[in-house]
C-alpha positions, -999 to +999 in steps of 0.1 A: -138-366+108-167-351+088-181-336+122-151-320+134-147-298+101-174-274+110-159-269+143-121-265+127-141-239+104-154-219+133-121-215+152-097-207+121-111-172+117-105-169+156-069-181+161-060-161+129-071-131+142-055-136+177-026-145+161-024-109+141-034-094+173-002-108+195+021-102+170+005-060+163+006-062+199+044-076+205+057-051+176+037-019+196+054-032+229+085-035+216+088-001+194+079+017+228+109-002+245+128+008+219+114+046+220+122+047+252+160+038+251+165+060+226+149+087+242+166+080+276+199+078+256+192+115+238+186+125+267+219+119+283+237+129+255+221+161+259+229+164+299+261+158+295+266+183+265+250+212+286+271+192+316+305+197+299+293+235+286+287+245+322+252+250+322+234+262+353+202+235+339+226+204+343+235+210+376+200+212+389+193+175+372+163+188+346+156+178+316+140+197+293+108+196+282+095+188+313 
């Protein structure tokens, strides 16, 4: 036992860190998903606001901004 504690000593540091790295990692992933639909959904809302007020910018399909 006394010759596998410097070994468990080594790796703690390592899976600690990749641990805090695939969680950072999950949480960045999964705010830009969630960006993303939001963004998508604004810009619906938006198209079919101009859509429903005639506008000659929803008929073409742009979005603005782009």
């Amino acid at each position: 036992m006394e010759s596998l504690v410097p070994y468990i000593v080594a790796l703690v540091p390592t899976v600690g860190v990749a641990t805090i790295f695939y969680f950072v990692m999950k949480n960045i992933i999964e705010g830009d998903r969630k960006e993303r639909l939001a963004q998508a959904r604004w810009e619906a809302e938006r198209a079919a606001e101009r859509k429903a007020q005639g506008s000659p910018v929803a008929e073409k399909g742009t979005t603005e901004g782009k």
